[in-house]
PDB file of the backbone (N, CA, C, O) and the ligand in Angstrom, with CONECT records:
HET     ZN  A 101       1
ATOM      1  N   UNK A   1     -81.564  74.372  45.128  1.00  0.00           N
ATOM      2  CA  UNK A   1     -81.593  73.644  43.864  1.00  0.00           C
ATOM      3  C   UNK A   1     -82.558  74.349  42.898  1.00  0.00           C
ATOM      4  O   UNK A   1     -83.698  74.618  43.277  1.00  0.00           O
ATOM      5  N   UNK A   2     -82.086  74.689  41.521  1.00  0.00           N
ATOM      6  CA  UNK A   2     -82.884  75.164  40.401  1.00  0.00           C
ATOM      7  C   UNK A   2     -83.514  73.880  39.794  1.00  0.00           C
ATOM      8  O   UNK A   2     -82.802  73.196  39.060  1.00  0.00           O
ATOM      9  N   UNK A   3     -84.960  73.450  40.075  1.00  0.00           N
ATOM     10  CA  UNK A   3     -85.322  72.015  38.745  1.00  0.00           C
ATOM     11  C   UNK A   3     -85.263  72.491  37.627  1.00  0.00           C
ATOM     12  O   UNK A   3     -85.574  73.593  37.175  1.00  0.00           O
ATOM     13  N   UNK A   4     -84.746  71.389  37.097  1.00  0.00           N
ATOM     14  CA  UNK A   4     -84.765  71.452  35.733  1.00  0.00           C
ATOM     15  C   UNK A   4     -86.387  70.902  35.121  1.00  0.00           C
ATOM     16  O   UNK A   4     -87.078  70.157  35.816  1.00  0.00           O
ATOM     17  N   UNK A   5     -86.866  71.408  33.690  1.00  0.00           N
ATOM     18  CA  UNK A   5     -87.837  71.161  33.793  1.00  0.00           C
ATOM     19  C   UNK A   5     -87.797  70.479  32.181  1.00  0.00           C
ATOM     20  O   UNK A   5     -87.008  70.869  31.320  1.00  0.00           O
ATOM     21  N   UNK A   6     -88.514  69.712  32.037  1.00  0.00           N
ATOM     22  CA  UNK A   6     -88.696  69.139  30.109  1.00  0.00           C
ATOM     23  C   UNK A   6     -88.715  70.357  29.249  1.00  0.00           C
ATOM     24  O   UNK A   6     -89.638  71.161  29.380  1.00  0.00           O
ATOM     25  N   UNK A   7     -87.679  70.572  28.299  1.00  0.00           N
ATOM     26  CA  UNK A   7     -87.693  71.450  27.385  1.00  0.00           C
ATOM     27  C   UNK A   7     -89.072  71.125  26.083  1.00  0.00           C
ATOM     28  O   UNK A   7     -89.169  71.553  24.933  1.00  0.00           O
ATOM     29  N   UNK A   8     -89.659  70.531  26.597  1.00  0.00           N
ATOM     30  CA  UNK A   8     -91.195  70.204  25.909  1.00  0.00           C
ATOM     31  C   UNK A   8     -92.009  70.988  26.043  1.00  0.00           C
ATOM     32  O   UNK A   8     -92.368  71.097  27.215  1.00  0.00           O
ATOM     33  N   UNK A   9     -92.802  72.019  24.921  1.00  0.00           N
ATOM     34  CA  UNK A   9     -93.204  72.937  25.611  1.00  0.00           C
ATOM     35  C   UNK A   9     -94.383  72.868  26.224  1.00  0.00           C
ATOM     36  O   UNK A   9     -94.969  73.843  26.693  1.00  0.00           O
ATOM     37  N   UNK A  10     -94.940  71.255  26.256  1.00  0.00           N
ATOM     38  CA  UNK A  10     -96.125  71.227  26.548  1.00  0.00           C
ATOM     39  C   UNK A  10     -96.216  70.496  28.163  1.00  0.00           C
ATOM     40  O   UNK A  10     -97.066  70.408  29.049  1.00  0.00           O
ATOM     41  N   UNK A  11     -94.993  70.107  27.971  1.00  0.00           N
ATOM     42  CA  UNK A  11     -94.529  69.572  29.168  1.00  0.00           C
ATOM     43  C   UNK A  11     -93.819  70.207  30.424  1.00  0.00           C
ATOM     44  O   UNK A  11     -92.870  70.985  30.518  1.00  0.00           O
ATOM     45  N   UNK A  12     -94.475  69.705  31.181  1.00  0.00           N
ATOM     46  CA  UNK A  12     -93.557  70.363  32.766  1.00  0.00           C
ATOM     47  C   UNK A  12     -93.139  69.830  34.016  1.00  0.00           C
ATOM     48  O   UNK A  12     -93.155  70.222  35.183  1.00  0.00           O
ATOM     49  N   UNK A  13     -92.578  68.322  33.117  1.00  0.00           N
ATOM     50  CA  UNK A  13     -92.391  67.064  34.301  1.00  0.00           C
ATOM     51  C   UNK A  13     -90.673  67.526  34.485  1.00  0.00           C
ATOM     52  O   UNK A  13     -90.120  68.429  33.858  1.00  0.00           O
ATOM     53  N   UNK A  14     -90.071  66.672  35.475  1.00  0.00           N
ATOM     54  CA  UNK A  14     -88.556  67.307  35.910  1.00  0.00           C
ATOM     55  C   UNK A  14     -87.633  66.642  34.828  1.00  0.00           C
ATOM     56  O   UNK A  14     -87.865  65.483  34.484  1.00  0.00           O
ATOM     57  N   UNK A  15     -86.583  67.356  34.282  1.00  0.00           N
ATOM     58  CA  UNK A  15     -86.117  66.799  33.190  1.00  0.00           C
ATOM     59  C   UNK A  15     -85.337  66.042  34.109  1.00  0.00           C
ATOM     60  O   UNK A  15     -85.257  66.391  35.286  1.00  0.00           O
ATOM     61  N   UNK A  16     -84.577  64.724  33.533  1.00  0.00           N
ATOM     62  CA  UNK A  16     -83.600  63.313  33.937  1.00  0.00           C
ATOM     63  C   UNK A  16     -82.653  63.200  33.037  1.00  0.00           C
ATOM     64  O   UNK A  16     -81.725  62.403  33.175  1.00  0.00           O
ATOM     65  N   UNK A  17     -82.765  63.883  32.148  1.00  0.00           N
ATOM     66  CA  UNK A  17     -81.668  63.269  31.021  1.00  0.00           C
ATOM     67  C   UNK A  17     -81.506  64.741  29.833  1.00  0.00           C
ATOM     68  O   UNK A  17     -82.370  65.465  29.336  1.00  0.00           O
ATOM     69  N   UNK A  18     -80.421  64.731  29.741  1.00  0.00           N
ATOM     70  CA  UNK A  18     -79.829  65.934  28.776  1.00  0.00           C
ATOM     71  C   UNK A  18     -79.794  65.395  27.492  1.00  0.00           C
ATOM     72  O   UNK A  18     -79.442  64.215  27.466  1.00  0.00           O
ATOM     73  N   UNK A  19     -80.121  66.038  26.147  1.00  0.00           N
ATOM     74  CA  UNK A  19     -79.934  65.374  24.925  1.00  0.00           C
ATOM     75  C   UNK A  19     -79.378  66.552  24.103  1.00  0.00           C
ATOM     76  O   UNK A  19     -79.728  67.731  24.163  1.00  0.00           O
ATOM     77  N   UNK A  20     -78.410  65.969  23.299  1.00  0.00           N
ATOM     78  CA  UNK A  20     -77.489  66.712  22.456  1.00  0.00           C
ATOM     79  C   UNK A  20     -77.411  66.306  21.195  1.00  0.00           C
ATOM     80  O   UNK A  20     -77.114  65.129  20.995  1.00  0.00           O
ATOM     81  N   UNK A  21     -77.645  67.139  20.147  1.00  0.00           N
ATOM     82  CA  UNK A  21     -77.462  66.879  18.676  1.00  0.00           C
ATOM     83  C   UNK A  21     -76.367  67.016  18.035  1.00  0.00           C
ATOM     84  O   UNK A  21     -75.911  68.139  17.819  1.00  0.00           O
ATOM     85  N   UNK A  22     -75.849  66.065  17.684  1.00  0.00           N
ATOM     86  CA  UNK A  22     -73.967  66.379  17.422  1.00  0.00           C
ATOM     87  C   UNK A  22     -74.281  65.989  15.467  1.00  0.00           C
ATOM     88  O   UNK A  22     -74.006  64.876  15.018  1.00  0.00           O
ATOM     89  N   UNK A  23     -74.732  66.857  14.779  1.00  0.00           N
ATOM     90  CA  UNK A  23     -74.835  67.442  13.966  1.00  0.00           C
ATOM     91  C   UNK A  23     -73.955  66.564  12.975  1.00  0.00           C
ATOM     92  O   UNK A  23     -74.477  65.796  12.167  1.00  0.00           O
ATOM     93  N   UNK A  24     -72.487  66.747  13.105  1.00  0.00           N
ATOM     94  CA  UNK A  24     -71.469  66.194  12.538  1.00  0.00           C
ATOM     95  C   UNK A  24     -71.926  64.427  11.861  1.00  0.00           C
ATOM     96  O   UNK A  24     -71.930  63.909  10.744  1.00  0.00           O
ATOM     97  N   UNK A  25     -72.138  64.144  12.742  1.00  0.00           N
ATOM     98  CA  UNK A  25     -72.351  62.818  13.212  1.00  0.00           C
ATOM     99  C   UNK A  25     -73.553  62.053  12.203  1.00  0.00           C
ATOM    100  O   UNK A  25     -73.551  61.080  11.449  1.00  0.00           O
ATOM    101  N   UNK A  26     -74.595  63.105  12.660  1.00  0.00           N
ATOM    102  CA  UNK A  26     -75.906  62.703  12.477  1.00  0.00           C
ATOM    103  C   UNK A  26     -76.735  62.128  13.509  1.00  0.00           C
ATOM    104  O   UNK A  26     -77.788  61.521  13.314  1.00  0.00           O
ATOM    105  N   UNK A  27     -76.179  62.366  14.634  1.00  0.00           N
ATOM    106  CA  UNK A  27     -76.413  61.214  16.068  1.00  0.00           C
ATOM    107  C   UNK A  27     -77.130  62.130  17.129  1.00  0.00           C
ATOM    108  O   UNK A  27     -76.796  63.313  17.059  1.00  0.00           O
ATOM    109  N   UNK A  28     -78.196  61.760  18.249  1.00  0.00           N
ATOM    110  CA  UNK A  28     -78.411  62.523  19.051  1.00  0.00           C
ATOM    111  C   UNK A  28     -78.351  61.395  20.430  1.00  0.00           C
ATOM    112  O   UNK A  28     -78.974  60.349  20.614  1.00  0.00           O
ATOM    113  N   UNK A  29     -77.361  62.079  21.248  1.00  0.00           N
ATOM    114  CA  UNK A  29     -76.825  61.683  22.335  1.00  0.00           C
ATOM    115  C   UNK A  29     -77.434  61.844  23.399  1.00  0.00           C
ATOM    116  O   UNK A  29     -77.074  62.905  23.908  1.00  0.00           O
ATOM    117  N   UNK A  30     -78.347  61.207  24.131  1.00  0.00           N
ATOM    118  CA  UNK A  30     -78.773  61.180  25.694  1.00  0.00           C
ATOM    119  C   UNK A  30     -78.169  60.446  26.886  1.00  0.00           C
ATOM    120  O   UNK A  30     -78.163  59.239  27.131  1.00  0.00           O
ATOM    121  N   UNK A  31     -77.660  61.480  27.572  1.00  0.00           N
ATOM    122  CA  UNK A  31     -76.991  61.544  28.524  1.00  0.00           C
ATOM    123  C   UNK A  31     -77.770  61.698  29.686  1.00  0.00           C
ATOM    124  O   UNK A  31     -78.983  61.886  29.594  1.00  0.00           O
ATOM    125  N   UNK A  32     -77.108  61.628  30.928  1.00  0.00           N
ATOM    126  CA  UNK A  32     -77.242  62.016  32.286  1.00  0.00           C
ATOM    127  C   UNK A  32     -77.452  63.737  31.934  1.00  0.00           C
ATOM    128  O   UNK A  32     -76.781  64.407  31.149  1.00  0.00           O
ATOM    129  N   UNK A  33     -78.462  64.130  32.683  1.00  0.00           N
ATOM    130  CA  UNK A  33     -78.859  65.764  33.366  1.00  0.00           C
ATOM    131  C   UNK A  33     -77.377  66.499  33.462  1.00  0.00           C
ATOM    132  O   UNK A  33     -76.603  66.524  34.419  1.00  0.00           O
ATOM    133  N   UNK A  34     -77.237  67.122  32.073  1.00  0.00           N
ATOM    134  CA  UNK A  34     -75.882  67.390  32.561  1.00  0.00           C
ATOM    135  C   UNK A  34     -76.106  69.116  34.240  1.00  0.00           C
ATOM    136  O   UNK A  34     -77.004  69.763  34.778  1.00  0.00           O
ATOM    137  N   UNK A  35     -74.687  68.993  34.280  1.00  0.00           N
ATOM    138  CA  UNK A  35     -74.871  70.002  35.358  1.00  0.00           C
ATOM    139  C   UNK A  35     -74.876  71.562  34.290  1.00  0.00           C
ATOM    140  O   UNK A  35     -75.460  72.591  34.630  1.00  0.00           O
ATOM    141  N   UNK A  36     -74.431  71.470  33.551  1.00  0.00           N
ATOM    142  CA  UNK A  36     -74.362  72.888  33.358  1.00  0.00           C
ATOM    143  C   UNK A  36     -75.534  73.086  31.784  1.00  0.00           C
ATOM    144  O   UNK A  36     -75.732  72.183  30.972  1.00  0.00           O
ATOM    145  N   UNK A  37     -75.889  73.898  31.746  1.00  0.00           N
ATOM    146  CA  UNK A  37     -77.063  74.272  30.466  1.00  0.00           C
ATOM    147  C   UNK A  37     -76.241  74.468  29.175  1.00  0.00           C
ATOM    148  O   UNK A  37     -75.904  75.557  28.712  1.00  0.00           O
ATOM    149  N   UNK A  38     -75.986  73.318  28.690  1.00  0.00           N
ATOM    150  CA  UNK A  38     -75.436  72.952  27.246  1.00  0.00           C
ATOM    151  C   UNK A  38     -76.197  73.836  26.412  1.00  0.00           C
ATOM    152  O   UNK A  38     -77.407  73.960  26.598  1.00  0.00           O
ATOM    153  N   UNK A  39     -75.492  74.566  25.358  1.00  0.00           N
ATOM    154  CA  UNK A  39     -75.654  75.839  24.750  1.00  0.00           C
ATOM    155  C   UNK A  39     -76.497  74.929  23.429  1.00  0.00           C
ATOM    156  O   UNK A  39     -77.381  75.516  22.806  1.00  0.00           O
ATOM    157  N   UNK A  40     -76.077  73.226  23.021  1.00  0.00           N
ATOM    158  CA  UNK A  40     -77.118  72.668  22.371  1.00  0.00           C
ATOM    159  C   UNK A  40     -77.597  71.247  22.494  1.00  0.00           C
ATOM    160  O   UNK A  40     -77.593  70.374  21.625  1.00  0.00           O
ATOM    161  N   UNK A  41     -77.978  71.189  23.645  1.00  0.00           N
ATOM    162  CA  UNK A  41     -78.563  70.480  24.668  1.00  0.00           C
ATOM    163  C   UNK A  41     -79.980  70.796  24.682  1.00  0.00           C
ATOM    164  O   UNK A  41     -80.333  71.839  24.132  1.00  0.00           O
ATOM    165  N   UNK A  42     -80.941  69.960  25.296  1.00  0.00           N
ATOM    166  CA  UNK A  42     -82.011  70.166  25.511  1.00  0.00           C
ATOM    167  C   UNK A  42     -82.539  68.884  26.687  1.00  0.00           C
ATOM    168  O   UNK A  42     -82.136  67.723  26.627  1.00  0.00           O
ATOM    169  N   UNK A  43     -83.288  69.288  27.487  1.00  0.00           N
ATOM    170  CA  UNK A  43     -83.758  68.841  28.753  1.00  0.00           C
ATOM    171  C   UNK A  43     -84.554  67.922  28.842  1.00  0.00           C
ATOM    172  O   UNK A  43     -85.209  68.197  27.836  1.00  0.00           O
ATOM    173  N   UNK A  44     -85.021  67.057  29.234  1.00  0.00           N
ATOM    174  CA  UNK A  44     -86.026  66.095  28.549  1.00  0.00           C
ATOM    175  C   UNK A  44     -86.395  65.085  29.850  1.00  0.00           C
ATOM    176  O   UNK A  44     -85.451  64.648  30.509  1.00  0.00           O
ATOM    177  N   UNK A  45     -87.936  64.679  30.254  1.00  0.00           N
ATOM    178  CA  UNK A  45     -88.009  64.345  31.477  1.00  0.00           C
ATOM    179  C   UNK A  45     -88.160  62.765  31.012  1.00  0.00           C
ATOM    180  O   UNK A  45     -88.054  62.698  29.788  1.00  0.00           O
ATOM    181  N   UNK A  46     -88.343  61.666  31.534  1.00  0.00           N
ATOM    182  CA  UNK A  46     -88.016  60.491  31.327  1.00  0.00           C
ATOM    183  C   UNK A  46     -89.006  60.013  30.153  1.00  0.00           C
ATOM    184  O   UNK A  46     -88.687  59.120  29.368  1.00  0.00           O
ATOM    185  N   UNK A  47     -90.059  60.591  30.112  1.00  0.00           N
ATOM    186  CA  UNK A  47     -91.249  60.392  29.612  1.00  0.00           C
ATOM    187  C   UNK A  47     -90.325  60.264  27.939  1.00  0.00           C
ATOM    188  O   UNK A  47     -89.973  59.316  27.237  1.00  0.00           O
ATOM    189  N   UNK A  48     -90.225  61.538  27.852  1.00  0.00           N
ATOM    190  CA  UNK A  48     -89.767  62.112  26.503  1.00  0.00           C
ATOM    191  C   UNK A  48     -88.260  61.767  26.370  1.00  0.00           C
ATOM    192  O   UNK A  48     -87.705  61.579  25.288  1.00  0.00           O
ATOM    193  N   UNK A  49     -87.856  61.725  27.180  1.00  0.00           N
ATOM    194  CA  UNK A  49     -86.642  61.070  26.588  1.00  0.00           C
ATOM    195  C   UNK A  49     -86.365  59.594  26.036  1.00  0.00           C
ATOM    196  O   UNK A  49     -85.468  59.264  25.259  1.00  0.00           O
ATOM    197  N   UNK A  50     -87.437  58.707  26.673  1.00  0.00           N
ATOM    198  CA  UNK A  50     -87.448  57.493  26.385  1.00  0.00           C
ATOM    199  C   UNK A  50     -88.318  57.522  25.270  1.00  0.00           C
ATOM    200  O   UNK A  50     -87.894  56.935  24.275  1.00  0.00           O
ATOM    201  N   UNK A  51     -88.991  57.846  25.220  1.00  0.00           N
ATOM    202  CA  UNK A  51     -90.540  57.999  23.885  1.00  0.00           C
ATOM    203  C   UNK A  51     -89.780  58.750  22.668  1.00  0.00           C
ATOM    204  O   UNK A  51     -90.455  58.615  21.648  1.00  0.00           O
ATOM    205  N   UNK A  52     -88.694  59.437  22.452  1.00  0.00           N
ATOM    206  CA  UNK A  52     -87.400  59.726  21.638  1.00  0.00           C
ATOM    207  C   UNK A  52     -87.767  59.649  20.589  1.00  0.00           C
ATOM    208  O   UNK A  52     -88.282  58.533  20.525  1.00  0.00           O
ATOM    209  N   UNK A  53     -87.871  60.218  19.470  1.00  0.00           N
ATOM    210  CA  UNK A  53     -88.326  60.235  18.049  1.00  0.00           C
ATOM    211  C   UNK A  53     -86.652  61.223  17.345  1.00  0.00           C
ATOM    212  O   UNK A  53     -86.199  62.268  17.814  1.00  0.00           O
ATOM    213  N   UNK A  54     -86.237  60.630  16.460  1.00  0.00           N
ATOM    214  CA  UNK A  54     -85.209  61.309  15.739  1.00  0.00           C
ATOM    215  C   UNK A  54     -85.424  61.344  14.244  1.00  0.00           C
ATOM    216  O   UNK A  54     -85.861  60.477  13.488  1.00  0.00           O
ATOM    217  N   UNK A  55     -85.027  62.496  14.032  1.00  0.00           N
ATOM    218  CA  UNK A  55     -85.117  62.733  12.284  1.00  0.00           C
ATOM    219  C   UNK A  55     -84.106  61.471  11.184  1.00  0.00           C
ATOM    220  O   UNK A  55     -82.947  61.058  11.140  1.00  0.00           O
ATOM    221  N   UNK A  56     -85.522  61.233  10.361  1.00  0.00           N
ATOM    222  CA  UNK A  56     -84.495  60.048   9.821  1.00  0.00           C
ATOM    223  C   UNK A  56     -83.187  59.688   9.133  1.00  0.00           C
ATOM    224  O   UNK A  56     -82.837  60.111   8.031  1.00  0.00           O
ATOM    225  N   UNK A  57     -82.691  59.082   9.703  1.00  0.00           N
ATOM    226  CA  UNK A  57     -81.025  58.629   9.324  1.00  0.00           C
ATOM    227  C   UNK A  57     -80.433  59.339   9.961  1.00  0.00           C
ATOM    228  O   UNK A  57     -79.383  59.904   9.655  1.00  0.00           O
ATOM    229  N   UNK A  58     -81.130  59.422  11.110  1.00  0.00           N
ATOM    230  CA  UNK A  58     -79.925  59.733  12.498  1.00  0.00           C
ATOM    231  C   UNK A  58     -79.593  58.873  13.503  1.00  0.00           C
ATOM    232  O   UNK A  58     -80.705  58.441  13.809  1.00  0.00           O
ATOM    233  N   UNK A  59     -79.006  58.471  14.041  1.00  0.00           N
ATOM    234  CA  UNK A  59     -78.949  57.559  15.552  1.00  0.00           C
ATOM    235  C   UNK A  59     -79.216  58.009  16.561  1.00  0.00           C
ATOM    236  O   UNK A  59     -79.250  59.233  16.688  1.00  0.00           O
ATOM    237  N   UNK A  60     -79.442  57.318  17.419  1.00  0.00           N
ATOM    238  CA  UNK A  60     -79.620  57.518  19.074  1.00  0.00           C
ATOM    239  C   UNK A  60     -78.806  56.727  19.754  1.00  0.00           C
ATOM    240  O   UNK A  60     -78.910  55.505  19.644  1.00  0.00           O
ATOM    241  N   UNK A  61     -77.609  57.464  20.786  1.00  0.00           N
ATOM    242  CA  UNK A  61     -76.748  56.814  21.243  1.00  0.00           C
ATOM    243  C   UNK A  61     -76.886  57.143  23.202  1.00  0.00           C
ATOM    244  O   UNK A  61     -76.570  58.277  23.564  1.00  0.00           O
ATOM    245  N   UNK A  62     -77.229  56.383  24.020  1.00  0.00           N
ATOM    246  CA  UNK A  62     -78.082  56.407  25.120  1.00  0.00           C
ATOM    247  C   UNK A  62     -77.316  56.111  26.107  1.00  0.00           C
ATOM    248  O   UNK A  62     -77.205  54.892  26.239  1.00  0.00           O
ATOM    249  N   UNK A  63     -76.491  56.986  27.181  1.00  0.00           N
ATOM    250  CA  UNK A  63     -75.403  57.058  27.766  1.00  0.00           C
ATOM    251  C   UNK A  63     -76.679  56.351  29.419  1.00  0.00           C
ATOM    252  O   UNK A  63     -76.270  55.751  30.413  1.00  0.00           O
ATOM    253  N   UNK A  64     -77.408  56.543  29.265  1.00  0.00           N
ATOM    254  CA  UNK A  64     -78.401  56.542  30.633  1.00  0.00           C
ATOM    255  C   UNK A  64     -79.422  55.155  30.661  1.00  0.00           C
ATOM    256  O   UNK A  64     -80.188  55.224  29.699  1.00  0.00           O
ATOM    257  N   UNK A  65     -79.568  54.380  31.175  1.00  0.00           N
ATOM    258  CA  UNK A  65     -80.771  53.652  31.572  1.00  0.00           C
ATOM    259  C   UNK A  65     -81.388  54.473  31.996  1.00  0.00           C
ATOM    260  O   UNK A  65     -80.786  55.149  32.830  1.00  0.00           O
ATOM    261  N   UNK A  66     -82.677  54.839  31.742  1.00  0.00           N
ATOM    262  CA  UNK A  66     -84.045  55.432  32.623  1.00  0.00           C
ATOM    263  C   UNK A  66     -84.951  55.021  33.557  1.00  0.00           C
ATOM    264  O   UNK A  66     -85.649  54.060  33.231  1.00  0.00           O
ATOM    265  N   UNK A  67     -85.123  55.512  34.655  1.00  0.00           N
ATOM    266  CA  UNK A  67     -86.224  54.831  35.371  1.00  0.00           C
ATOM    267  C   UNK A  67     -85.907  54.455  36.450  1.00  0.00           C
ATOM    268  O   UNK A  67     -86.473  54.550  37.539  1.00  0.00           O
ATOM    269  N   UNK A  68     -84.829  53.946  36.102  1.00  0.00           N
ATOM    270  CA  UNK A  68     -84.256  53.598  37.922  1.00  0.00           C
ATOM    271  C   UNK A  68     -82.887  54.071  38.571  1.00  0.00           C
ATOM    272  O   UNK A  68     -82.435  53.427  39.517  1.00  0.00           O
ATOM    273  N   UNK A  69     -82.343  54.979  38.173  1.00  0.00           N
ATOM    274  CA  UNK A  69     -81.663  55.879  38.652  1.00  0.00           C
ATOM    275  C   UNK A  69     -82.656  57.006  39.396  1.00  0.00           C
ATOM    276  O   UNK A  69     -83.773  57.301  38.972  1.00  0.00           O
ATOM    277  N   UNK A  70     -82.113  57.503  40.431  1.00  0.00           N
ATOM    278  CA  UNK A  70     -82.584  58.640  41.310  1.00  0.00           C
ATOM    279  C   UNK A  70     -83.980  57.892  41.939  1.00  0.00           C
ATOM    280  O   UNK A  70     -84.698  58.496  42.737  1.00  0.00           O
TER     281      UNK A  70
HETATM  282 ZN    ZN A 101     -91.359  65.860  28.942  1.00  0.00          ZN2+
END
């Protein structure tokens, strides 16, 4: 197994959740860890994915409960 690690650069907890900026939209999508390294995706360990800050007048659309999975 390769861990995945928080694309935070200050961070180096195990990422849990994949997040994607779908641009179009205006929306940023957090998902399940995807399996493969989304070309605009970014990694994010529970900490930071839940603590989530988005640029304003965008949404957050949250495919995952955190915390108690795995
Ligand atoms: Zn993190």
């Amino acid at each position: 197994m390769n861990e995945r690690l928080c694309s935070k650069t200050t961070c180096h907890d195990e990422a849990v959740a994949t997040l994607t900026y779908v641009y179009a939209d205006s929306m940023v999508v957090v998902g399940p860890l995807s399996a493969d390294v989304e070309p605009h995706g970014y990694d994010l360990c529970a900490r930071h994915a839940s603590g989530l800050s988005v640029p304003q007048g965008w949404e957050v659309l949250r495919h995952v409960a955190l915390g108690n999975e795995h």
